[in-house]
C-alpha positions in Angstrom: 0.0 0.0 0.0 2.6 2.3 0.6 4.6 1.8 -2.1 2.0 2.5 -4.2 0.9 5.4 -2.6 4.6 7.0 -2.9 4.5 10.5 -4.9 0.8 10.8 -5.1 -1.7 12.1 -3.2 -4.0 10.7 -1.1 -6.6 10.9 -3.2 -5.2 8.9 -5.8 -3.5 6.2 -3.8 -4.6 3.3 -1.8 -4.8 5.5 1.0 -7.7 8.1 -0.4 -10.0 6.9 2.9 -7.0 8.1 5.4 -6.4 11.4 7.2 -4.1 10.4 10.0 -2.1 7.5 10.9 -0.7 7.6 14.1 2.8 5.7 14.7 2.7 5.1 18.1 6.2 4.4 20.1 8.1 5.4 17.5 11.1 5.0 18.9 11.0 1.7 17.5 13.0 3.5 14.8 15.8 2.7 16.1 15.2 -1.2 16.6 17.7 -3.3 14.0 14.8 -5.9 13.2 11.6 -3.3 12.7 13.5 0.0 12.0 13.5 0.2 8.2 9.9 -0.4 8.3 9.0 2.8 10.6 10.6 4.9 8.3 9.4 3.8 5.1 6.0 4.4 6.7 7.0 8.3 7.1 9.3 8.5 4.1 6.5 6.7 1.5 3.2 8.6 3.4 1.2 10.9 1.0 1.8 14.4 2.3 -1.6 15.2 2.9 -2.0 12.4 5.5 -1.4 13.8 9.2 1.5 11.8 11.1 0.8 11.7 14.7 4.0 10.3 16.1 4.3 9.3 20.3 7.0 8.1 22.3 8.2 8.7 25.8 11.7 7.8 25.2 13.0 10.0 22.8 16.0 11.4 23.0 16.6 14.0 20.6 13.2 14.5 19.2 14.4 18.2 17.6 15.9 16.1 15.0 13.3 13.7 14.5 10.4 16.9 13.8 12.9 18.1 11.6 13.7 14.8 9.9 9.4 14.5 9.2 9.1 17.9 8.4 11.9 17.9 5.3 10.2 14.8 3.8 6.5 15.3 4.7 6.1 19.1 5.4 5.5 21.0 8.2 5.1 19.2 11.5 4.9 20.8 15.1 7.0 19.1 17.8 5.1 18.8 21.5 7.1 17.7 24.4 6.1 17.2 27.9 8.2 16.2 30.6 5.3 15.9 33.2 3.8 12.2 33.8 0.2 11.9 35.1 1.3 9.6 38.0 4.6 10.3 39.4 7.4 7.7 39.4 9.2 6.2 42.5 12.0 3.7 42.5 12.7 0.8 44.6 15.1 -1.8 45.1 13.9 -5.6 46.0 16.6 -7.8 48.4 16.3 -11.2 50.0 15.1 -9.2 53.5 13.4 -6.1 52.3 12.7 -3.5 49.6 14.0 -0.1 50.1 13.9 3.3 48.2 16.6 3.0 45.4 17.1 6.4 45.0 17.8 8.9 48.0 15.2 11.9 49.1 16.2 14.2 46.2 16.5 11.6 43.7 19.7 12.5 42.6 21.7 9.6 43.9 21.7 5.9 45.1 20.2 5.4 48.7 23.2 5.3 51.2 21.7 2.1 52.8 22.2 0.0 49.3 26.2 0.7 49.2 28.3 -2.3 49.0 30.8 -0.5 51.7 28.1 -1.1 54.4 26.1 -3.8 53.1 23.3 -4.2 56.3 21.4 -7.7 56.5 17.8 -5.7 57.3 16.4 -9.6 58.6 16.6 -8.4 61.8 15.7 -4.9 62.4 18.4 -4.9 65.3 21.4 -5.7 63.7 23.3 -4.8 60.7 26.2 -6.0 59.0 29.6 -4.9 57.6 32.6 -6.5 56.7 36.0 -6.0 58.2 39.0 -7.1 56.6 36.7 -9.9 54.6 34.9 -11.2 57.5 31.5 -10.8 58.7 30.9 -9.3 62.3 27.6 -7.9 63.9 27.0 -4.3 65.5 23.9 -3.4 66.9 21.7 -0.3 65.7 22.0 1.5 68.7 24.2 1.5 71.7 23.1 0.8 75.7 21.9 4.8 75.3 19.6 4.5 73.0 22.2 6.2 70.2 23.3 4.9 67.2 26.9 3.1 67.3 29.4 5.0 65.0 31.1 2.9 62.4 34.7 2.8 62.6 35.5 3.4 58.8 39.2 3.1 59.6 38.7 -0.7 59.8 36.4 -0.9 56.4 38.2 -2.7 54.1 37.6 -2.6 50.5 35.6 -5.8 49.2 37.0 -8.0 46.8 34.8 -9.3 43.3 34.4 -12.6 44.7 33.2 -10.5 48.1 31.1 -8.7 46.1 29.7 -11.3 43.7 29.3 -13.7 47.2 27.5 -11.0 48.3 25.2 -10.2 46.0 24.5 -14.2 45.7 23.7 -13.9 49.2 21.1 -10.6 48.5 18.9 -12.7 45.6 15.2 -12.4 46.5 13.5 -15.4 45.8 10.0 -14.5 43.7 7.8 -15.2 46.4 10.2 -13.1 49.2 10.0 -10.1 46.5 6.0 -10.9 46.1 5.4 -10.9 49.6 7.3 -7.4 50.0 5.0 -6.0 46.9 1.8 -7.6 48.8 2.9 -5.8 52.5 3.3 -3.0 51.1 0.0 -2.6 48.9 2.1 -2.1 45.2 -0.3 -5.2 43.3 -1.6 -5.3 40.4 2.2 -5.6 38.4 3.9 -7.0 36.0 6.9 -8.7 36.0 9.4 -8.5 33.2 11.1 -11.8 32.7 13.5 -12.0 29.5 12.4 -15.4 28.1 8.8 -17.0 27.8 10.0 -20.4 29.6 10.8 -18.0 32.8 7.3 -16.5 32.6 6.1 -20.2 32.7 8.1 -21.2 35.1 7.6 -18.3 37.6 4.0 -18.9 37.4 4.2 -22.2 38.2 6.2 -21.4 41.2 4.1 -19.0 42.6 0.4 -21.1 41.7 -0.1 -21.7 45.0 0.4 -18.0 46.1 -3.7 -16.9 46.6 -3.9 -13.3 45.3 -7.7 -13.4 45.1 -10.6 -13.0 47.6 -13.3 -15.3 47.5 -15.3 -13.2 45.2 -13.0 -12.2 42.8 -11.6 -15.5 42.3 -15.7 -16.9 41.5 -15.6 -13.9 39.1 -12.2 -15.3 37.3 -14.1 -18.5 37.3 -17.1 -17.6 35.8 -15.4 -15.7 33.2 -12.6 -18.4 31.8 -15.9 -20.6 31.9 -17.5 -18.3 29.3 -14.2 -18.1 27.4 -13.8 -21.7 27.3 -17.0 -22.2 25.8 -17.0 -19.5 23.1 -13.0 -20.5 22.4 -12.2 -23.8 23.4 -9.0 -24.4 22.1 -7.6 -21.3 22.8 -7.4 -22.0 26.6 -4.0 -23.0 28.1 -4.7 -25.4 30.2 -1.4 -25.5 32.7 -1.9 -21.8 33.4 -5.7 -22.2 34.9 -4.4 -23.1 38.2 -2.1 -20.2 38.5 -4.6 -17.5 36.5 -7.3 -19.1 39.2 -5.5 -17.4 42.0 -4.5 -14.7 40.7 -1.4 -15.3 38.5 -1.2 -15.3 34.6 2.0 -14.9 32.3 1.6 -13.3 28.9 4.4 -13.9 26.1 4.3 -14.2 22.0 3.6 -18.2 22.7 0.5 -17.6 24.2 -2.5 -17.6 21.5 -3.7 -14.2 20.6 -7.0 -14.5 21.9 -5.6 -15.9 25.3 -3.6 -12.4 26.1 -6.5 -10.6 25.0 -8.2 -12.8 27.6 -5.5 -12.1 30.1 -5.0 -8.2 29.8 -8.8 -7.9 30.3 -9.0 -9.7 33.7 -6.0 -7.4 34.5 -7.8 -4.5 33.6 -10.3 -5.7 35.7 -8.3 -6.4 38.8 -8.9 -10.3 38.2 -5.3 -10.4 37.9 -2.4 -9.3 40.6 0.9 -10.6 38.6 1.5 -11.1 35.1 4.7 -12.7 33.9 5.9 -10.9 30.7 8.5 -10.3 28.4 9.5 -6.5 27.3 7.1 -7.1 24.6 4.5 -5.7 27.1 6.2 -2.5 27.7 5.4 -1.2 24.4 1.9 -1.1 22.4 -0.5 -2.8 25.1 -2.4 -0.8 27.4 -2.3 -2.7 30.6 -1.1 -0.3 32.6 -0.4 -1.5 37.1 0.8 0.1 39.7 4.1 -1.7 39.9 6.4 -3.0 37.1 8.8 -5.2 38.4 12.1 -5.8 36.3 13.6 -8.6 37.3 17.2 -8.3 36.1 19.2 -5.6 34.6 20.4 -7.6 31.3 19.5 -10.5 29.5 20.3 -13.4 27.5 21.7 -12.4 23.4 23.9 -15.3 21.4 26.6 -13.0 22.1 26.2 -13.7 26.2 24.2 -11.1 28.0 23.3 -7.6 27.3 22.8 -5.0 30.0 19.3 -3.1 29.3 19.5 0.2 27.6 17.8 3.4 29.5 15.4 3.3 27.0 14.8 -0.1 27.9 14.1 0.4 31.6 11.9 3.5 31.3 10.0 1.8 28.1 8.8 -1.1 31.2 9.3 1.6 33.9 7.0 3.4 32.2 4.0 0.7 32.8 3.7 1.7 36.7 1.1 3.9 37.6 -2.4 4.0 36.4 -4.3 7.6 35.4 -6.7 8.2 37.8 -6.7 5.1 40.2 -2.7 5.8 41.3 -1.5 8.4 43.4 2.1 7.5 42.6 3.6 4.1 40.4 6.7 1.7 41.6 9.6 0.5 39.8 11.1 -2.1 41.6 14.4 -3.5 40.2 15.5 -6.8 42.0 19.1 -8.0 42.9 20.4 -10.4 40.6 24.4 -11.8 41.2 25.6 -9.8 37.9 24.0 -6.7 38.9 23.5 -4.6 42.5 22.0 -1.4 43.0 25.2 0.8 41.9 24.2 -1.2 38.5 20.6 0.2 38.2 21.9 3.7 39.4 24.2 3.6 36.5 21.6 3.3 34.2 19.0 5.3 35.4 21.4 8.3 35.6 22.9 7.9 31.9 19.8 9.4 30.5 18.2 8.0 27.2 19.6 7.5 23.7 19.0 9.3 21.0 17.3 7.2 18.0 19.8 6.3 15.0 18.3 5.1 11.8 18.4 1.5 11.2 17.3 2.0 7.2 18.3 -0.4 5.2 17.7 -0.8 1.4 16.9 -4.5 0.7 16.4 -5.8 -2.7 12.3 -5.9 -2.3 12.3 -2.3 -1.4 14.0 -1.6 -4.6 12.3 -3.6 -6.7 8.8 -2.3 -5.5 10.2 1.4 -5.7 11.0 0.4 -9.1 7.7 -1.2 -10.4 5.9 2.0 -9.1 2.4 2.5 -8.2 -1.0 0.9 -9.4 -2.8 3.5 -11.9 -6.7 1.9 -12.8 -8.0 2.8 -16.1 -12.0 2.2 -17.0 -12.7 1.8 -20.9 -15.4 4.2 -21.9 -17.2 1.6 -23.6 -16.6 -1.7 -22.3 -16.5 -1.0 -19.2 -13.5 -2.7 -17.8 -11.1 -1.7 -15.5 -8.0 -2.4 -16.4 -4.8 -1.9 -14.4 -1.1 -0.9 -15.0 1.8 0.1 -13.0 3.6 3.6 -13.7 7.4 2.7 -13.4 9.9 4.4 -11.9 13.5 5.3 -13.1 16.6 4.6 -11.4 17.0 7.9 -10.1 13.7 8.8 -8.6 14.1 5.6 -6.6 16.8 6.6 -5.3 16.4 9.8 -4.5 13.1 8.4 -2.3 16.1 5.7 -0.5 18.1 8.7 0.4 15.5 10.6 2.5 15.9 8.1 5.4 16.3 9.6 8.8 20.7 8.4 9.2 20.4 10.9 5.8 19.0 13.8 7.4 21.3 13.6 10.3 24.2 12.7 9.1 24.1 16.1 6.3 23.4 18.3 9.7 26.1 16.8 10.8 28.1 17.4 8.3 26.8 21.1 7.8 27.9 21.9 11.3 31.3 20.3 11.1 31.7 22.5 8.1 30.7 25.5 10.0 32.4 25.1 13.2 36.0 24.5 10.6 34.9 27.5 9.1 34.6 29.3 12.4 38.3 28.3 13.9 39.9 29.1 10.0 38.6 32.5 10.2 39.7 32.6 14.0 43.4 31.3 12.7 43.4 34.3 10.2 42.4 36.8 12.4 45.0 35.7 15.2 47.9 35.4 12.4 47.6 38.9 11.1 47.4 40.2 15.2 50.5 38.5 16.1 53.3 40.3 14.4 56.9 40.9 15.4 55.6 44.3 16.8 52.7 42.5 18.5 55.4 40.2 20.0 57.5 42.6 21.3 55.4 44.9 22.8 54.1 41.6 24.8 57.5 40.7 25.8 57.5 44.2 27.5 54.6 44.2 29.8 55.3 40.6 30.8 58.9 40.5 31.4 61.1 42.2 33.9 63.7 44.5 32.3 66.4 41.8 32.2 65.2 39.6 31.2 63.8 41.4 28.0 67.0 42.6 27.3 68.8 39.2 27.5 65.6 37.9 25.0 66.8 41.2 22.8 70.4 39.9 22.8 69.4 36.7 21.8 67.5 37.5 19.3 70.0 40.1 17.8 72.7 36.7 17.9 70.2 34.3 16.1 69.8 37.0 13.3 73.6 36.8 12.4 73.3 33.5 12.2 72.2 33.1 8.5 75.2 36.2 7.3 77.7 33.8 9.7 76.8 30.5 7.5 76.6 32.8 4.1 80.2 33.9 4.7 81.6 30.6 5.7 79.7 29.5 2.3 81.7 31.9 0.3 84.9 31.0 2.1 84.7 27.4 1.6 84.1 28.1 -2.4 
């Protein structure tokens, strides 16, 4: 459709029914796997189709209204930094979940720092290594005041400290589930990097009842109805867990299943879903916590630590319009990454997007054969159809308006500037500094010495050249 709709207008194209199309989080221009497609979708649009464009994790969205308004004329650029619920951040360990971030939000909570590690099981004691072994000091002394810490004695931990550490710090699901369920944070979603650990977590948690009495006859009563309008569609080893309160939703669940699922949660029906970081783009299923359970995840290469854009794409599910006062992020201590991990990230602001167009040989091709004209025969009546053909040329010059294009010739226009700039600066500095210039500096800097010792050596150097000229001659 779009290709055939490329240099005509809207009225003449497949897309004469169409005002607006709206590309929402188009941030997915910047994915390797789906990125060419987004901007083909801007670059081929008729221009007198509206482009509504929305994202939350844009980086350098001045470049992105330009890059539409170039190829499909004038566009308006909104920006809001304000979200409708505000945004808190937490971090989940074996004993306890505590504020990530401290009051001002500026920087890691001091009670997270590996230098003091505490073990919050009791709320009595604490603990602290000294020179690599554990040892126990109480909160408070016999006064009732807190015992200072003697950081003379700290010792710096070692990685196989730290990483024993850390091992030691791993919430189980159910510890972290029960801190979420004390403190009030359900519904959520849990982001789980692979569908066989959104299977298995449900599983392990099946027996965890979420639901009162009624809402769990309401769940009932509903997957009844849904079995008998789509019987096949049910998954049969996730009743038991979506029965109390528990569902995962991935791509291998049937389409009609996760519709099935994101309504109950709408609904309340459901306190946990499993998901992948499919969810955290596309599908409104919005909770009050989102729960990321690690801060990388599996790739062939190894494992990949999450972008920003990553984290704020599934940070961005907590907190629901008008039934939230404030959403929860809660980021969960895994052996490869602590809290100074998700600090990192958090504080290294998002990426900008960077075109991933690519021209593959289909693109071409369909560039090539043009667009669908229908003709009607006066007197038969038939409508026959034939394609306008493009040249060479005009398909390429439609492959060159891609977004790495546009910035990549700002680019290049401001590095030409900016050289343009510091040339000038050269000249103008070259004709200030001249012998006069120089000496006249020498004479407000120096003392009087040693200008005149500067003056003596200079009036030596200048014989030089005659010196070597006569000893030329003499040689000859």
């Amino acid at each position: 459709m779009l290709y055939q709709s490329v240099g005509m207008s809207a009225s003449d194209g497949r897309l004469f029914e169409v005002d607006v199309i709206v590309l929402d989080e188009v941030h997915y221009l910047s994915d390797i796997s789906r990125g060419t497609v987004w901007e083909e979708t801007v670059i081929y649009c008729p221009k007198e189709v509206q482009l509504i464009c929305l994202s939350a994790t844009v980086a350098n969205p001045d470049e992105l209204a330009g890059w539409i308004g170039q190829i499909h004329g004038k566009t308006e650029l909104v920006t809001s930094s304000k979200r409708p619920v505000p945004l808190t951040w937490h971090f989940s360990k074996k004993f306890a979940l505590l504020p990530l971030l401290d009051g001002k939000g500026k920087k890691m909570n001091r009670k997270l720092r590996m230098s003091h590690v505490q073990n919050i099981s009791s709320p009595k004691s604490e603990f602290y290594y000294v020179k690599g072994k554990r040892k126990v000091r109480t909160n408070k002394n016999e006064q009732g005041n807190r015992s200072p810490l003697d950081i003379s004695k700290q010792v710096q931990l070692s990685k196989h400290e730290v990483t024993n550490m850390r091992r030691s710090q791993v919430p189980l699901i159910r510890e972290t589930l029960s801190q979420l369920w004390e403190n009030d944070m359900l519904p959520a979603i849990w982001f789980i990097f692979s569908r066989r650990g959104c299977d298995a977590a449900v599983e392990y948690i099946e027996d965890c009842r979420l639901l009162h009495d009624c809402e769990a006859s309401e769940v009932e009563l509903e997957l009844r109805r849904f079995r008998m309008q789509y019987p096949d569609a049910v998954r049969e080893n996730a009743v038991k867990g979506l029965l109390r309160g528990v569902a995962a939703h991935h791509a291998g669940c049937l389409p009609l299943w996760k519709s099935f699922i994101e309504e109950l949660f709408q609904r309340g029906l459901v306190k946990v879903v499993f998901a992948t970081e499919t969810l955290a783009a596309g599908i409104n299923m919005p909770a009050r916590t989102a729960v990321i359970s690690s801060l990388s995840k599996r790739i062939d290469a190894g494992r990949q630590l999450l972008t920003p854009n990553n984290l704020f794409q599934m940070a961005g599910r907590a907190g629901r319009r008008g039934i939230d006062t404030v959403g929860h992020s809660v980021l969960v201590q895994t052996t490869n990454e602590g809290p100074e991990e998700c600090c990192d990230v958090i504080f290294a602001g998002l990426e900008p997007l960077v075109s991933q167009f690519t021209a593959s040989y289909g693109m071409v091709l369909n560039l090539l054969a043009g667009s669908k004209v229908t003709h009607k025969q006066k007197e038969s009546g038939d409508v026959k159809a034939k394609r306008s053909g493009r040249t060479l040329e005009e398909a390429r010059k439609l492959v060159e308006q891609s977004f790495g294009n546009y910035v990549g010739s700002n680019v290049m226009v401001a590095a030409k500037e900016e050289l343009e700039r510091i040339q000038k600066e050269i000249q103008h500095l070259s004709s200030e500094i001249t012998d006069e210039f120089i000496d006249r500096k020498c004479r407000k800097e120096l003392s009087e010495e040693d200008y005149a010792e500067i003056s003596l050596l200079q009036n030596k150097l200048k014989t030089v050249p005659l010196i070597n000229a006569q000893l030329f001659v003499s040689m000859y």
